[in-house]
Residue, then its C-alpha position, 0 to 999 in steps of 0.5 A: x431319013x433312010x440315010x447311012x451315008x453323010x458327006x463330010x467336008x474335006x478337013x472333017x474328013x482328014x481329021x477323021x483318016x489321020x486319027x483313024x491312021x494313028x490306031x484311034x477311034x474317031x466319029x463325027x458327032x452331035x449336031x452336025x450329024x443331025x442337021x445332015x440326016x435332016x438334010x440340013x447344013x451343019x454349022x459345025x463338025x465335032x469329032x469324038x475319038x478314043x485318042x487323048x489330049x495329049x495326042x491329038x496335040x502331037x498328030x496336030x503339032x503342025x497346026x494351029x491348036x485352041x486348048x481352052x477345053x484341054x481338060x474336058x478332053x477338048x483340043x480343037x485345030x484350026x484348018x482353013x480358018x475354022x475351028x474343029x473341035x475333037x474331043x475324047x470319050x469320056x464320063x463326067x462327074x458331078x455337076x456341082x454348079x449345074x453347068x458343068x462337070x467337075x471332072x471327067x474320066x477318060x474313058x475308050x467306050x463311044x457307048x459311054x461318050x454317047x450316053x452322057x449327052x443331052x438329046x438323042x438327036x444329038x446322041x448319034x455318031x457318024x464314021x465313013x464305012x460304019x455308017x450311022x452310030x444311033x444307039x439311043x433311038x435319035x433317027x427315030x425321035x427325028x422320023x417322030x419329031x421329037x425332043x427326048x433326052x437320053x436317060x432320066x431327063x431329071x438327072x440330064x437337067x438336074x447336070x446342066x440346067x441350061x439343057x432346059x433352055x436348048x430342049x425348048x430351042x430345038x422344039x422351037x428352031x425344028x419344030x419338034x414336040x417335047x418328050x413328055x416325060x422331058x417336058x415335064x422335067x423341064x418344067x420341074x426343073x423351072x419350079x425347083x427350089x429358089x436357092x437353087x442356082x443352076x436352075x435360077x439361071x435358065x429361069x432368068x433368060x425367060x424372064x428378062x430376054x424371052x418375054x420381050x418377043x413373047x407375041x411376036x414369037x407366038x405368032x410364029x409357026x416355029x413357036x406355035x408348035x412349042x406349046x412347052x416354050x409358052x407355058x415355060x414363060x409363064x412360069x418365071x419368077x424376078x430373078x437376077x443372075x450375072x450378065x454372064x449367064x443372061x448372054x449365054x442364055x442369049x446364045x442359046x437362042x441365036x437364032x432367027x423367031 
């Protein structure tokens, strides 16, 4: 947990000099620097960086280039067969449809990138020569074994409510406790008001995919020390939403009970 130094892979190590060659801030982030000061494998390696979209497109030229995310700042190349997705600094606006912003200003601060993600945890970047940049106490709620959103939790679920979802995965997959003021917005996040959509939709996945695993699930150590998660499923209503938003649910919990 003491960790300054994380071992990049070769292709995350050579986005980061080019862009970094090119006058632009860059930092691995997210997830990817989590799993590693947990001593776990990283699944995937994001890239945050002051350079924009149209620029990452030109040192990139030569490569193949994915553009869904271009206007959330996101351009992601392919090296050796996998996707690595670099994505500008930046401020989000209002989340109208509780899943995601309607738009996003730009912005050269990694303080302020860092600041509108979901959990510390995930709230930490990584450069060779900085070191760690933790500005919101992710190491130590690792060192504690928590799950705590940055900010005002409310406001963080209230943006997206699928993040209810992914505080109970990350309880759940690491064992983690929840943040009590972060379990207790989830939980009124759960019981918010029936019209609201963006909520109805995490509360789905509970009713038509979790319960299906409930005890079996419960009887798992990863389960057991994610009390929130148990009460969580006693709290959903028959609800009904697009098979969309069920397998995006489902995702969010790809992973082994």
């Amino acid at each position: 947990m003491s960790r300054d130094t994380i071992r990049l892979p070769h292709d995350a190590y050579r986005l980061l000099q080019t862009l970094r060659a090119a006058g632009h801030s860059a930092y691995v982030v997210g997830g990817c620097v989590r799993d590693s000061l947990l001593g776990r494998l990283p699944g995937d390696w994001d890239i945050c960086t002051s350079a924009r979209p149209d620029e990452m497109k030109a040192l990139f030229c030569s490569q193949r280039l994915i553009l869904t995310g271009e206007k959330h700042g996101t351009v992601a190349v392919i090296l050796h067969g996998k996707p690595y997705e670099m994505t500008t600094y930046r401020l989000d606006g209002s989340y109208r449809d509780h899943r995601h912003p309607d738009n996003v200003q730009f912005v050269d601060d990694l303080a302020a990138d860092l600041a509108r993600r979901d959990f510390t945890i995930n709230a930490m970047a990584y450069a060779p020569g900085e070191g760690v940049i933790d500005l919101y106490g992710g190491r130590s709620d690792l060192a504690a074994r928590v799950v705590r959103c940055v900010g005002t939790p409310a406001d963080r679920f209230a943006e997206d409510a699928l993040r209810i979802l992914r505080a109970l995965r990350f309880s759940a997959k690491l064992g983690f406790a929840l943040d009590p003021a972060t379990a207790a917005a989830a939980v009124a996040g759960s019981e918010c008001q029936q019209q609201d959509k963006g909520h109805k939709n995490a509360r789905y996945f509970f009713h038509h995919f979790a319960p299906s695993r409930t005890k079996k699930a419960a009887a798992t150590p990863s389960v057991s020390k994610c009390p929130a998660l148990i009460h969580y499923l006693g709290l959903i209503n028959n609800l009904t939403v697009t098979d969309s938003v069920f397998n995006t649910a489902r995702k969010l919990f790809a992973y082994k009970w």
